[in-house]
LOGU-160069 format. One line per 2 residues: number of its first residue (from 1); their letters; for each residue y, x, z of C-alpha. Coordinates in steps of 0.001 Angstrom, whole numbers, plus 500000, padded with zeros to 6 digits. Layout:
NUM> a> Y,X,Z ~ ...
//
This chain:
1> xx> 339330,528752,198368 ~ 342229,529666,200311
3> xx> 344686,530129,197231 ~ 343473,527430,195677
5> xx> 344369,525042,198733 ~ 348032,526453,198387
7> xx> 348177,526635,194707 ~ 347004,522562,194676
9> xx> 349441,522246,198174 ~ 352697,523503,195986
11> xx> 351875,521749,192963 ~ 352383,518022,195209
13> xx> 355556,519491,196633 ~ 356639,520108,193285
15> xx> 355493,516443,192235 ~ 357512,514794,195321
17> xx> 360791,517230,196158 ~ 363824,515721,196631
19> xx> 366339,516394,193539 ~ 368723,518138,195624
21> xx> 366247,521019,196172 ~ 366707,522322,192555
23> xx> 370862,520730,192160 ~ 372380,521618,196003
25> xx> 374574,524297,196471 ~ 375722,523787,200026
27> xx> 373591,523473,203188 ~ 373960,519961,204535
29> xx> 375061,520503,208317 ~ 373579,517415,209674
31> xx> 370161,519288,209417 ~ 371147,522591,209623
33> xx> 370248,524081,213261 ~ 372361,527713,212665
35> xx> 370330,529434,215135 ~ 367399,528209,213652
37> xx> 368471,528883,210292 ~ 366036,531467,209293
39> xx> 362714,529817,210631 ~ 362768,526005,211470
41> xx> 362568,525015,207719 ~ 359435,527115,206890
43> xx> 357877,526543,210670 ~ 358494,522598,209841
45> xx> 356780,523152,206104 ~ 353930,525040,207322
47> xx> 353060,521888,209568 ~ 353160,519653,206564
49> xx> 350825,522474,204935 ~ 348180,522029,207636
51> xx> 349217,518338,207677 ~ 347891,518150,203521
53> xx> 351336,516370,203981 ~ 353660,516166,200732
55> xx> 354774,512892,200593 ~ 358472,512680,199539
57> xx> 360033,511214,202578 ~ 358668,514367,204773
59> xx> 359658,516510,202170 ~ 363171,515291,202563
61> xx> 363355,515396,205807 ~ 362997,519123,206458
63> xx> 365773,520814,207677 ~ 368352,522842,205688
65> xx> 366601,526197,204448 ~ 368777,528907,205905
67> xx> 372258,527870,205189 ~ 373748,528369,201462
69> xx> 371624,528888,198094 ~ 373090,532477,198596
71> xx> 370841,533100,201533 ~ 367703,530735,200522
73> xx> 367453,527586,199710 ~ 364072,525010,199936
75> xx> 362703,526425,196785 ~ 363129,530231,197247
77> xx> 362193,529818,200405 ~ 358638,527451,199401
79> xx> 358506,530676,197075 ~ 358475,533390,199873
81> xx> 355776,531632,201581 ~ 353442,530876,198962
83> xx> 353216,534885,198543 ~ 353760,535282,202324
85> xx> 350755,533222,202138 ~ 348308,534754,199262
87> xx> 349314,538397,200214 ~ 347937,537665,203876
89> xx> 351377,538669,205588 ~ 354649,536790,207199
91> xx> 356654,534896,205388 ~ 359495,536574,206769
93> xx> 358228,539811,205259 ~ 358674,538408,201632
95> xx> 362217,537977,200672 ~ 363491,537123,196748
97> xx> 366522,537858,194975 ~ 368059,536900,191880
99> xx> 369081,540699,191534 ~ 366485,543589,190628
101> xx> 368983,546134,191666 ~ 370259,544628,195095
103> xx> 366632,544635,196927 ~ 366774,548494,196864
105> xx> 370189,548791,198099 ~ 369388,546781,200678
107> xx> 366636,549014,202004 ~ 369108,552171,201364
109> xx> 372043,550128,203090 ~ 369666,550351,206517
111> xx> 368800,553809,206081 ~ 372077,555571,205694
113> xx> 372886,554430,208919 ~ 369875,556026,210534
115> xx> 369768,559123,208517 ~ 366387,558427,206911
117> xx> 365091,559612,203459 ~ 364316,557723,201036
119> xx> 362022,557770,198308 ~ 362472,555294,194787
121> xx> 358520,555358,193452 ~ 358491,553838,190049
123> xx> 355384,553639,187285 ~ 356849,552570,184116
125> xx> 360833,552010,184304 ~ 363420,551834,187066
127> xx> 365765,548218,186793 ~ 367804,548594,183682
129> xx> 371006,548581,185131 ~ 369918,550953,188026
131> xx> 372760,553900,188019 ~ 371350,556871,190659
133> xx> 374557,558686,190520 ~ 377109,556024,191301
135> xx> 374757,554189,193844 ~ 374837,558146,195372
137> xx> 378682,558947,194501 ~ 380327,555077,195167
139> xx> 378013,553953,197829 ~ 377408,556833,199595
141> xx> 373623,556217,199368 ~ 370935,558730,199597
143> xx> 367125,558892,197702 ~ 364747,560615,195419
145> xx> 363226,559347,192496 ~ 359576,560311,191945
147> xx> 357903,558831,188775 ~ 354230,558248,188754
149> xx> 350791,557215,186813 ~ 349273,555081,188899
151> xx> 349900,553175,192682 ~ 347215,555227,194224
153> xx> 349115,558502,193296 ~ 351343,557265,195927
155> xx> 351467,559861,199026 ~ 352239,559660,202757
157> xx> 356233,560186,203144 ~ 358474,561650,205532
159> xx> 360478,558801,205166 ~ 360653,555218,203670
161> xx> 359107,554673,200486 ~ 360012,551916,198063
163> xx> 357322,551021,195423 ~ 358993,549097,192056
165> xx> 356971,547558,189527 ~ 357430,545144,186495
167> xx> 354934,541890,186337 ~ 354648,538855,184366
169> xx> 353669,536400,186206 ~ 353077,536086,190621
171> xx> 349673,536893,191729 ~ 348338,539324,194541
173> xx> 349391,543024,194889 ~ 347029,545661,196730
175> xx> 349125,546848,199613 ~ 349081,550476,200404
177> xx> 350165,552194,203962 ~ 351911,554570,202173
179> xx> 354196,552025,200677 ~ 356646,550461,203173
181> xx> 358544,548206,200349 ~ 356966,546504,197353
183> xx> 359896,545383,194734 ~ 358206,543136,192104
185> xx> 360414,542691,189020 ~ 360173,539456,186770
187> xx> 362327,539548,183973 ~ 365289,537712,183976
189> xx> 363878,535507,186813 ~ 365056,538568,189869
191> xx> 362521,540160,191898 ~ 360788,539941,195029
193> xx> 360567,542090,197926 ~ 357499,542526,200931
195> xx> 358226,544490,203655 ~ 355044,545775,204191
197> xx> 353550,546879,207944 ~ 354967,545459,211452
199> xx> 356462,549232,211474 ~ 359177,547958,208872
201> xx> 359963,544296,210571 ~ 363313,545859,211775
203> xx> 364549,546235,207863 ~ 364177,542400,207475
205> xx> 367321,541325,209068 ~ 369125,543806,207288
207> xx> 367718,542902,204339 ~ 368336,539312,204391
209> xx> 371996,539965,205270 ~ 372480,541832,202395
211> xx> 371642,538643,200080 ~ 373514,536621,202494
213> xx> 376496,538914,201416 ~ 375995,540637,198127
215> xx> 374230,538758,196213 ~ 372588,535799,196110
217> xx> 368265,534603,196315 ~ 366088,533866,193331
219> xx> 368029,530388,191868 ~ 366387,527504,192011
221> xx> 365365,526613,188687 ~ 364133,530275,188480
223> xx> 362171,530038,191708 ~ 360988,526550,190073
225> xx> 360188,528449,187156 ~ 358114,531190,189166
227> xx> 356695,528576,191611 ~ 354804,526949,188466
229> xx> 353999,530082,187257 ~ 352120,530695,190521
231> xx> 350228,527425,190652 ~ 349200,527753,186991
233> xx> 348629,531289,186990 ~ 350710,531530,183226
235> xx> 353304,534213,182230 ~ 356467,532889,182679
237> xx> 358628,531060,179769 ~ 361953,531903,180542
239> xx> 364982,531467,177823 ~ 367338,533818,177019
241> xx> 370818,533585,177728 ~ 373150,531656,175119
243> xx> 376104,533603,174403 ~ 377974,530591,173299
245> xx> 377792,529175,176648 ~ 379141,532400,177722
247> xx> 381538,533132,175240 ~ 382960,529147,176228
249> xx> 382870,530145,179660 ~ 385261,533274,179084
251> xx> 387326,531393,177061 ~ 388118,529290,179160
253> xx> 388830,530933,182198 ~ 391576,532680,180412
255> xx> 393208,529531,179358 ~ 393100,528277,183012
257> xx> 394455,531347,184587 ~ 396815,532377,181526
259> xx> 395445,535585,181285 ~ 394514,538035,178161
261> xx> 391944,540106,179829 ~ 388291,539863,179163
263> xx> 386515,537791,182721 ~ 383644,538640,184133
265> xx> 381521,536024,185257 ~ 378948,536823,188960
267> xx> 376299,535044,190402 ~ 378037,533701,193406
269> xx> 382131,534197,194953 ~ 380914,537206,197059
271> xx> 378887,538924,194161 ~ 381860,539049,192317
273> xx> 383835,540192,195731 ~ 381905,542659,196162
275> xx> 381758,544069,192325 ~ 386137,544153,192777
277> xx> 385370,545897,196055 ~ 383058,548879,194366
279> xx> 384579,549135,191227 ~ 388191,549466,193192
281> xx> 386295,552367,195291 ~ 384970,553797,191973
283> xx> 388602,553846,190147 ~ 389953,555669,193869
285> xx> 387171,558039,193729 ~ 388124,558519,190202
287> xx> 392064,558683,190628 ~ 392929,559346,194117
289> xx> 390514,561815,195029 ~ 390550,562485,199150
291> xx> 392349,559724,199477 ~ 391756,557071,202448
293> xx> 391085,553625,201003 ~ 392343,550547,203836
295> xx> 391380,546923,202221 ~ 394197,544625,203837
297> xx> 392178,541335,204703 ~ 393209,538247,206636
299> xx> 392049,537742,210044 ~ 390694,534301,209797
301> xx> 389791,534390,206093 ~ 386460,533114,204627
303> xx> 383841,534681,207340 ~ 381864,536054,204298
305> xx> 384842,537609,202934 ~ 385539,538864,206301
307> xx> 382136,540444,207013 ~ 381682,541694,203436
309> xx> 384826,543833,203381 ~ 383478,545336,207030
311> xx> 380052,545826,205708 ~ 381363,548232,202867
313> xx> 383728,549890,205126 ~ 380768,550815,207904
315> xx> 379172,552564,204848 ~ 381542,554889,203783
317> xx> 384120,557415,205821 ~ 386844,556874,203539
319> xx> 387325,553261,203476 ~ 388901,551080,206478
321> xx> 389716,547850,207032 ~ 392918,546480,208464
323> xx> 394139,543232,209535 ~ 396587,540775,208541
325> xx> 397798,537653,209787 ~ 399085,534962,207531
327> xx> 398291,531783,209038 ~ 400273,529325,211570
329> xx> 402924,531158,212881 ~ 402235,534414,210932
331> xx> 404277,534774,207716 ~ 402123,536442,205201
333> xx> 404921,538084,203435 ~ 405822,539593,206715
335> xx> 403086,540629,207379 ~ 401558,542300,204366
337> xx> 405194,544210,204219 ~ 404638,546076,207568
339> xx> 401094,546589,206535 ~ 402078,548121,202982
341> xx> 404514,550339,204940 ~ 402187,551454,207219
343> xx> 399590,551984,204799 ~ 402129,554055,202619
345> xx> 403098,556190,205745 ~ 399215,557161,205940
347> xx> 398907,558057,201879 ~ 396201,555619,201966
349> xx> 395540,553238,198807 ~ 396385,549604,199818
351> xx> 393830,546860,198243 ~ 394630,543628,199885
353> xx> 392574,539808,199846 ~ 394052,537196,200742
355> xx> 393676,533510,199592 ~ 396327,531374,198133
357> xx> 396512,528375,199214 ~ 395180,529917,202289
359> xx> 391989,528659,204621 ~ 391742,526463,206501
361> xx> 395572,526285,207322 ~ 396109,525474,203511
363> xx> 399592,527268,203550 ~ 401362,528551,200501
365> xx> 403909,531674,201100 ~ 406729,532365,199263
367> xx> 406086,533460,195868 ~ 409033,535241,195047
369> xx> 409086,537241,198386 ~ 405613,537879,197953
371> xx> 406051,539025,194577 ~ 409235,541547,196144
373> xx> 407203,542850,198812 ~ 403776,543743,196413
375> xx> 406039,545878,194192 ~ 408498,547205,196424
377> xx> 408494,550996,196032 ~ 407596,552729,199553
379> xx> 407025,556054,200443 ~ 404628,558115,202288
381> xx> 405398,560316,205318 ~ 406517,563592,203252
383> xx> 408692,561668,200683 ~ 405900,561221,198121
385> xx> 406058,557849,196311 ~ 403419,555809,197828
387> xx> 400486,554375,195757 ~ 400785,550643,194897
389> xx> 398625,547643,195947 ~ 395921,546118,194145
391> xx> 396277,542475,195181 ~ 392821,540529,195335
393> xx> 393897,536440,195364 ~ 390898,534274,196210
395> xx> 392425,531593,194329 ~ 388903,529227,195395
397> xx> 391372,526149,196639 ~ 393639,526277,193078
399> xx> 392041,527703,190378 ~ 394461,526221,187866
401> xx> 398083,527938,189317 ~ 398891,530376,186900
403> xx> 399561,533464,188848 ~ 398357,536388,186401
405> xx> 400463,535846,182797 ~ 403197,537390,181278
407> xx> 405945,535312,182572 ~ 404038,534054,186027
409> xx> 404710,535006,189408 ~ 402610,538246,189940
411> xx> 402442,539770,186769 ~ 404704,543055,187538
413> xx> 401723,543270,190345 ~ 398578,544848,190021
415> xx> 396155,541402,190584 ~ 392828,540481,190235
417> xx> 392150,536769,190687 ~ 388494,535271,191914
419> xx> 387138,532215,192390 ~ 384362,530853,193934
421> xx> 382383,529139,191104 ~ 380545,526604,193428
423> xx> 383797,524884,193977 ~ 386046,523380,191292
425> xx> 384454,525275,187882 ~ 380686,524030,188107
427> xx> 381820,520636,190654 ~ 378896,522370,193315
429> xx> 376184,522448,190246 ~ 376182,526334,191024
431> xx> 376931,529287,192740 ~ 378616,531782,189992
433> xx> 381824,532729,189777 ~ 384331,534677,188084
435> xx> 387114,536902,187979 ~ 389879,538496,186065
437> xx> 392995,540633,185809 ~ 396534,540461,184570
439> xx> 398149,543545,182161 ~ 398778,545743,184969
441> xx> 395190,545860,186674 ~ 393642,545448,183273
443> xx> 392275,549226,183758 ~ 390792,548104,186884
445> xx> 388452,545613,185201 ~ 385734,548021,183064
447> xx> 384792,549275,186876 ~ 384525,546225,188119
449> xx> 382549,544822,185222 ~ 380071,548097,185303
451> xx> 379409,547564,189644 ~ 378723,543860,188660
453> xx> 376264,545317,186173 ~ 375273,548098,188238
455> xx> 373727,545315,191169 ~ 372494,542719,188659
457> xx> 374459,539881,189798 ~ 376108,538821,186763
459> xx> 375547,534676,186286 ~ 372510,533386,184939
461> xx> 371912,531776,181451 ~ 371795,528251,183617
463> xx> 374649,529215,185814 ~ 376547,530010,182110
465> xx> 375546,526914,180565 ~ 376716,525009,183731
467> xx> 380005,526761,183712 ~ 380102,525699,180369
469> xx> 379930,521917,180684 ~ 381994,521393,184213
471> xx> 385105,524119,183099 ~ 386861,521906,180369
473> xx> 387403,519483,183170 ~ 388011,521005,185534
475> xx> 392054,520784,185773 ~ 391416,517153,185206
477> xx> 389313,517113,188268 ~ 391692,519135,190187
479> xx> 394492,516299,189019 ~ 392525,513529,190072
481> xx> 391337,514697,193218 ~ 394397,516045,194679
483> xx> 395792,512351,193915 ~ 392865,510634,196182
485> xx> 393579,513397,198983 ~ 397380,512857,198786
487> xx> 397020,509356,199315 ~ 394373,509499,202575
489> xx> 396708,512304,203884 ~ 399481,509634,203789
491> xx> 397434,507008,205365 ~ 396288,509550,208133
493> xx> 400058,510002,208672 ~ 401065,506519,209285
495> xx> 397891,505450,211634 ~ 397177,508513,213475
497> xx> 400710,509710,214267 ~ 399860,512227,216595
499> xx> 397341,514177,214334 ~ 399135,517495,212922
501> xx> 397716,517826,208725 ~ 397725,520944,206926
503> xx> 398516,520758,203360 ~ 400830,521035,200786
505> xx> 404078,519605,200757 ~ 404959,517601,197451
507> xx> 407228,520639,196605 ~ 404447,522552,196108
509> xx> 402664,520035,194603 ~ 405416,519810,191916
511> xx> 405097,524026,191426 ~ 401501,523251,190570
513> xx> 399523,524097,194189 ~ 397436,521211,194385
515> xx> 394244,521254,196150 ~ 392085,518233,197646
517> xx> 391472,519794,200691 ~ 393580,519544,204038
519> xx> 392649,520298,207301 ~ 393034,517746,210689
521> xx> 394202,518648,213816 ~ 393730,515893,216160
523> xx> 395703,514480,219261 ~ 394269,515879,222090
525> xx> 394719,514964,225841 ~ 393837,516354,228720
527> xx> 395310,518285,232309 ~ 394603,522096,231129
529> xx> 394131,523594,227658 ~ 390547,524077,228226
531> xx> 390309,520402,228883 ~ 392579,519619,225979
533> xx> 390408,521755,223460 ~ 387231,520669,224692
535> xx> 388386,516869,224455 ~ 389216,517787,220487
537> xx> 386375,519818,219696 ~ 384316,516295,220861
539> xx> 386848,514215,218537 ~ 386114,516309,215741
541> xx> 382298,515531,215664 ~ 382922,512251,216549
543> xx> 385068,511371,213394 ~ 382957,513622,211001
545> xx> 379838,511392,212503 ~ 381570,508303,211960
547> xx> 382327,508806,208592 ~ 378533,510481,207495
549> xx> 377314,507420,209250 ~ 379500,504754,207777
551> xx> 379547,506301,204473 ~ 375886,507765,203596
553> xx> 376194,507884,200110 ~ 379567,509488,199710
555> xx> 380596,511003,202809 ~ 378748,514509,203855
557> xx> 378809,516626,207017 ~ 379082,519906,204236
559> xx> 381756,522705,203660 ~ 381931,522071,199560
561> xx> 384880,522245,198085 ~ 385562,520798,194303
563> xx> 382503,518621,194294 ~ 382273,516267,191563
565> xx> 381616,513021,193678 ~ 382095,511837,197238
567> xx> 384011,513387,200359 ~ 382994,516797,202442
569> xx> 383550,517209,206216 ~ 383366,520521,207990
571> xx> 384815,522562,211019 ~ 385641,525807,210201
573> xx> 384771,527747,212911 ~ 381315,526689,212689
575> xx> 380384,527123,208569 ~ 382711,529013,206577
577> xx> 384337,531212,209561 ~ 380975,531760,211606
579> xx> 381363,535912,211405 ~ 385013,535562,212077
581> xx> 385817,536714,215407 ~ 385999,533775,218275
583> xx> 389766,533982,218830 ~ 390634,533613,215230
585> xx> 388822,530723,214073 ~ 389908,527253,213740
587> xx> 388128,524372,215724 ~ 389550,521692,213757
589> xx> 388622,519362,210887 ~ 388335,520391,207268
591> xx> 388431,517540,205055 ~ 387748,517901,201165
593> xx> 388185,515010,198624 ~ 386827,514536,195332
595> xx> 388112,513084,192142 ~ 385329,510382,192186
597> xx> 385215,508477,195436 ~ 386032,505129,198180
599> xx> 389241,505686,199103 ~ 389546,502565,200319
601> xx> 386385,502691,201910 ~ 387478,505987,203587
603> xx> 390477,504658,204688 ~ 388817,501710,206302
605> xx> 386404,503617,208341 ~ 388968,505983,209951
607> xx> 390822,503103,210797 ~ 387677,502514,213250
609> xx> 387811,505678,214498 ~ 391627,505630,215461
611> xx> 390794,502442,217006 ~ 388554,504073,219255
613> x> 390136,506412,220845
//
């Protein structure tokens, strides 16, 4: 009776969602409570349970479901607690991922810090692209694998013990004490995890901030897909991946970057992050054996960049992370130089991220110097020739500069180029995105491509075919956009005269840098800086409400970038920089425009808000 009454409950939700449950890629931060962000959209669902409540309009109004798609999203989330639900334990003990591979890492991630074994039970096959000796020799993680008949041959452990098993379709396991983590596979859908007994509940965290990072939760069409599965109590009916979709999709992302290397395509901007990170670890490991490895990464960067390169450092002795400063009044040439020659003095190998334009200060550095610096020859302490830097350009805010050719600026420099496929490639329709090399780091790229393998977070046949319709358009979009965001940043300058905007100036708009986004730093007043910052911190949410509220249907209180409709309003320091540390972050207003839009609208409603104050 009970499963029925959520089986028929899920089946109306599915009936009355909103749309932007299965098409949103970004959180919308006019119902997103942050330190909520875990629990108030499943506490609020669960009263609409008891409620027999599914009606559309209460449907839509539930809060965002912990921040980005990455980290769940409504219909991952309705997923979790459907099983949460039938399997008699809390929903926070049931966590899905769009990787089979990631869920375990997760669980070994936790353990390595506290010294405890591990044990990898398995019946009929381990995830296909599970490697034991790299995830042992790259990530420094430690197990045993113990193969058995049957789930009852399962025996008390000195240790944690992780059960995986392949199924067909969602229905009710038989939990057993002995097992502290059940990881359900579903082919090609992901897999699901349950942290089983109150005596694991401190693993959850952990685990959930390893798909916040590394990977990314069950999609939403695939938790749609496993959703009906569960209501009907079918197999599912999942189709394979078209390899003309991905074949267009690697086509043209070398035509856009002007490269000749093969791309490989992730599930979200950090999966593919973090496959550059551990395949650039492997190739060290493989080449510079004993060798300290320091990724170079800006201070104020991306905070999931940020965290990400941290999180793989805390792992492993040999890897560090150092700072650099490129923004404001920080040259990033400058500053990677000393870096580089301190890094060279050490023997260490140099990897630095950085993004070009850079965010949110939207700055440009010198390409030639930059170029000069990244393949100056340096030296270490004893005289030795110092090993040269890999550099890793987030190239999110201008996808189409051509940076990585035979003729363009970096191409005597090792580079990899990423991009965050959410943005300008799919126009927000997903998460995936890519990356790829130029001659010189060409080697670099097999590594890469086998870590990306290695966690299961390549893109998904939708994510693919998505790729596949937005890409050709892309530098059309770019065009068109950065012409709407030129214009407002002109108006801004001529009726707010005191405001100081970030972006690019038309000479590098004529060298090809042009993004639609530009950050706002507004006049301020007040007797003491505290007062002065605390009087623009208020201006900031009162123009981004002004505009939300003025402009429903366009406007959005949202940190999306490359969207194919309407404007998106943020603050950095509270969305894309929240791990960044407090004295690095910028409390001021991101703005980013879209090709398709009001401008004149726009222009008329921060008119308003100049008027008022």
């Amino acid at each position: 009776m009970k499963v029925n009454k959520i089986h028929n409950y899920i089946k109306a939700v599915l009936d009355h969602m909103p749309t932007d449950w299965l098409n949103l890629t970004t959180h919308r931060l006019d119902i997103y409570n942050e330190s909520l962000a875990k629990t108030e959209f499943l506490d609020e669902f669960q009263t609409l349970f008891n409620n027999n409540n599914a009606e559309a309009s209460a449907l839509n109004a539930l809060p965002t479901a912990y921040d980005y798609i990455r980290l769940g999203h409504p219909l991952s989330s309705v997923l979790e607690w459907a099983i949460a639900k039938i399997q008699d334990v809390k929903s926070e003990s049931v966590i899905s991922f769009s990787s089979q591979t990631v869920p375990v890492l997760s669980i070994l991630r936790a353990n390595l810090f506290t010294n405890k074994n591990t044990q990898i039970v398995y019946t009929n096959t381990l995830p296909k692209s599970f490697n034991a000796d790299l995830i042992k020799r790259v990530y420094g993680y430690n197990f045993e694998l113990k193969k058995v008949e049957r789930l009852e041959d399962v025996a008390a452990y000195d240790g944690s013990t992780i059960f995986i098993s392949e199924h067909n379709q969602i229905a009710a396991i038989e939990l057993n004490s002995n097992i502290d983590f059940y990881i359900n596979l579903y082919h090609q859908l992901g897999s699901i995890l349950i942290v089983n007994g109150a005596k694991n509940d401190q693993y959850i965290s952990d685990i959930q901030h390893v798909r916040r990072r590394e990977t990314i939760a069950m999609t939403p069409s695939n938790a749609l897909l496993a959703l009906n599965a569960l209501t009907e109590q079918t197999t599912f009916k999942v189709e394979q991946t078209n390899l003309k979709d991905k074949a267009t999709v690697l086509s043209e992302i070398n035509t856009i970057t002007n490269s000749a290397t093969q791309a490989v395509v992730g599930s979200s901007g950090l999966s593919i992050q973090y496959a550059i990170m551990m395949g650039l670890i492997h190739s060290a490991l493989d080449n510079h054996k004993g060798k300290t490895i320091k990724f170079i990464v800006p201070t104020n960067c991306y905070g999931g960049t940020n965290d990400q390169a941290r999180r793989v450092a805390a792992c492993l002795d040999h890897v560090d992370v150092v700072d650099l400063e490129v923004d404001g009044d920080n040259d990033m040439v400058k500053s990677i130089d000393a870096v580089l020659t301190k890094v060279a003095a050490e023997d260490a190998i140099p990897y630095i991220i950085a993004e070009i334009p850079t965010n949110p200060r939207v700055e440009v550095p010198d390409l030639e110097a930059l170029k000069n610096v990244l393949s100056k020859k340096r030296k270490t302490a004893s005289g030795e020739t110092a090993i040269d830097p890999v550099f890793i350009l987030d190239q999110t805010f201008c996808p189409n500069v051509h940076f990585l050719g035979e003729n363009d600026t970096l191409s005597v420099v090792r580079t990899i180029s990423y991009v965050s496929g959410s943005k300008f490639p799919s126009g927000g329709k997903c998460t995936a995105g890519y990356c790829v090399a130029n001659k010189k780091a060409k080697d670099l790229m097999p590594n890469i491509a086998l870590h990306l393998d290695l966690c299961d977070n390549e893109a998904t046949a939708l994510q693919y075919e998505l790729l596949a319709k937005q890409m050709p358009s892309m530098n059309q979009r770019i065009a068109d956009a950065y012409t709407n965001t030129r214009a407002f940043v002109n108006f801004i300058h001529e009726n707010l005269s005191g405001a100081k905007i970030n972006f690019v100036s038309e000479a590098l708009a004529e060298q090809g840098f042009t993004p639609s986004v530009f950050s706002l730093d507004l006049p301020t007043k007040g007797d003491t800086a505290e007062e002065k910052e605390t009087y623009k911190r208020a201006l900031n949410h009162k123009l981004i409400d002004l505009m939300i509220t003025k402009i429903p249907d366009e406007s959005k209180y949202c940190v999306s970038y490359g969207q194919l409709k309407g404007v998106y309003w943020t603050i950095p320091a509270t969305s894309t920089q929240g791990t960044t540390k407090e004295g690095d972050k910028d409390y001021i207003a991101r703005v980013a425009l879209s090709p398709d839009m009001d401008l004149e609208l726009h222009k008329k409603v921060f008119l308003e808000f100049v008027q008022s104050i």
